[in-house]
C-alpha positions as CSV (number, residue, x, y, z in Angstrom):
1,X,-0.9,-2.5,39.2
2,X,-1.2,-3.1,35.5
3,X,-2.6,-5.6,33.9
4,X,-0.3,-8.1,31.7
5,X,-1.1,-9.7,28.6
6,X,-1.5,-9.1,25.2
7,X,-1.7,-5.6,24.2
8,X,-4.1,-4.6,21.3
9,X,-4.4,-1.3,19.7
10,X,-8.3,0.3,18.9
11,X,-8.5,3.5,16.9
12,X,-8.6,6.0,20.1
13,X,-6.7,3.9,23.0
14,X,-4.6,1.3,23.8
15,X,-6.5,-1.8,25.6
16,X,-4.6,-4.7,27.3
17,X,-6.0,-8.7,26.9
18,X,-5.3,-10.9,29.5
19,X,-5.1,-14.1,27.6
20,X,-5.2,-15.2,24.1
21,X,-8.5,-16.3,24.0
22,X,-9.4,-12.7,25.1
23,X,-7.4,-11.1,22.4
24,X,-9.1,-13.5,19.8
25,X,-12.6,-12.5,20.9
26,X,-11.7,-8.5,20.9
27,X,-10.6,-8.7,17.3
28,X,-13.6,-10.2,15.5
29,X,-15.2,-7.3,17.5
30,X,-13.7,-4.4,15.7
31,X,-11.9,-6.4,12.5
32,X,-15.3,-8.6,11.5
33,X,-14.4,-8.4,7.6
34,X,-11.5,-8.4,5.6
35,X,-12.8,-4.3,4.0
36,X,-12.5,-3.0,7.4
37,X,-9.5,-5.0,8.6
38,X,-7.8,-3.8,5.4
39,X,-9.0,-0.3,6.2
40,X,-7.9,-0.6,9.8
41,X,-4.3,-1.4,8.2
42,X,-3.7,0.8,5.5
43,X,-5.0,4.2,7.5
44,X,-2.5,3.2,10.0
45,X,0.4,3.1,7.9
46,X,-0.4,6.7,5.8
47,X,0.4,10.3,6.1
48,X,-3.6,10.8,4.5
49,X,-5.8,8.7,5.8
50,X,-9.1,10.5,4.7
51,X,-7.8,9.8,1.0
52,X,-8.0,6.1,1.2
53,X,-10.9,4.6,-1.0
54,X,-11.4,0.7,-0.5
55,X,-13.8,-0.8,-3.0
56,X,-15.0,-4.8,-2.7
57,X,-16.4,-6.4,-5.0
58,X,-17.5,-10.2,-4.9
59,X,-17.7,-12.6,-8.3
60,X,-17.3,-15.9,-10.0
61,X,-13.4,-15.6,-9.0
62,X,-13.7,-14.6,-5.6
63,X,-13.3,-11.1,-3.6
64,X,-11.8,-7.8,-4.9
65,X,-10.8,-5.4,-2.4
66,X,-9.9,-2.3,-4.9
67,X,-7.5,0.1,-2.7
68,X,-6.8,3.6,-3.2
69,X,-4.9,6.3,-1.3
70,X,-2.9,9.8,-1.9
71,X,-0.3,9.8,-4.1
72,X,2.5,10.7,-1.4
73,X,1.4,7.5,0.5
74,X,2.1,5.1,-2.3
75,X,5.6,4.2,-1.4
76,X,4.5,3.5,2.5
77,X,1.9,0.9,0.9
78,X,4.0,-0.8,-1.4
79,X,7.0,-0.4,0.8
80,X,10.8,-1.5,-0.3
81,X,10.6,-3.7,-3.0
82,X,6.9,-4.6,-2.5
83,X,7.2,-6.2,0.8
84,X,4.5,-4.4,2.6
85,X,2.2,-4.7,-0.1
86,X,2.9,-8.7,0.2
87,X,2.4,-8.7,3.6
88,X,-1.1,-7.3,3.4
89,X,-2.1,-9.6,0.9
90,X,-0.9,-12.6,2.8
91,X,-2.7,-11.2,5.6
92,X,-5.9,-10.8,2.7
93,X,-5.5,-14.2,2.0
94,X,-5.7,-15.6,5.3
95,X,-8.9,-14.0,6.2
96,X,-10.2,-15.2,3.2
97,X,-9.5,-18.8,3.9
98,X,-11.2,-18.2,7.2
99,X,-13.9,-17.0,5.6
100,X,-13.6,-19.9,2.9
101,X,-12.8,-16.9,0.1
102,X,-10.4,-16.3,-2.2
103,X,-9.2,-12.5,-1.9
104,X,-7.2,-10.7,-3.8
105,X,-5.9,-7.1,-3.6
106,X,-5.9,-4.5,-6.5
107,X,-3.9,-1.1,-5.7
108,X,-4.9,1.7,-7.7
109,X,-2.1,4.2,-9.0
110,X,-3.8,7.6,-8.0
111,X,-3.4,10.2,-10.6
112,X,-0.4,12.0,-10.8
113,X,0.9,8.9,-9.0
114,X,4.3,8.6,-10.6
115,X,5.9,11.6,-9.6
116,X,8.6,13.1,-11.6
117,X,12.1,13.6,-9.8
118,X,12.8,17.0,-10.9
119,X,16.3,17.0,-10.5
120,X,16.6,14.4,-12.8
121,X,17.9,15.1,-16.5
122,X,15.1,14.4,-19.1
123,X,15.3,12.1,-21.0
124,X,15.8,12.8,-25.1
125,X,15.6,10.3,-28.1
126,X,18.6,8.2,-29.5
127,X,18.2,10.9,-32.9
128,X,18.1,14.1,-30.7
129,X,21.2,12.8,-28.7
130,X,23.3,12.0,-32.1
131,X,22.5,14.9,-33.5
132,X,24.2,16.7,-30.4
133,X,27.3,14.7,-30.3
134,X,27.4,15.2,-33.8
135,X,27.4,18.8,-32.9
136,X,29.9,18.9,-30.1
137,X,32.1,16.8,-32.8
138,X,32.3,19.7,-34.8
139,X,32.5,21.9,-32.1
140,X,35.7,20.5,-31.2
141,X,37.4,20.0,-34.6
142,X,36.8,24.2,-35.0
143,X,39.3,24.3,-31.9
């Protein structure tokens, strides 16, 4: 007979928590600090997980957590219109109060991050674009 509860997730297998209390005490276990609850979140979500970098730095303002990952996963990590990337900041945010921190997130564009839709038309400057209509213009009186 299985078990029923709350089912939690670890790296390698799926566990089941009999009660809330349980599921509390199983999570400070493996998700002690906001760096490696951030890192348990974002490898989860990515195609490359062995390309994400998080960085944390701690000053006058607070915590940093730097975060960087593959280029192809930027889109799962910022998500439609941001939203995912606003969820894991609230969720930042809330361990930091916990914690009695102020966290904040940084994502860092990876090189080559904006990636160039090469079906698209390329763009030209307002002079190179009169001076073709200007041509077609002539082009067209000739006929």
């Amino acid at each position: 007979m299985q078990k029923k509860g709350i089912i939690c997730y670890n790296k390698n297998e799926q566990f089941v928590v009999g009660t809330l209390h349980e599921f509390k005490n199983n999570t400070k276990r493996y998700m002690s600090d906001d760096k490696a609850f951030l890192e348990y979140i974002v490898k989860a979500l990515v195609d490359y997980p062995d390309d994400v970098k998080i960085d944390r730095t701690v000053d006058e303002m607070g915590v940093l957590i730097t975060m960087t990952v593959n280029a192809a996963d930027m889109g799962k990590i910022i998500g439609r219109q941001g939203n995912t990337a606003k969820a894991i900041r609230t969720l930042l945010r809330v361990i930091g109060m916990k914690n009695n921190a102020r966290v904040n997130l940084k994502i860092n564009e990876p090189e080559g991050g904006k990636i160039e839709n090469p079906g698209a038309p390329v763009s030209t400057s307002s002079s190179e674009s009169s001076k073709s209509v200007d041509a077609a213009l002539e082009d067209l009186k000739g006929i």
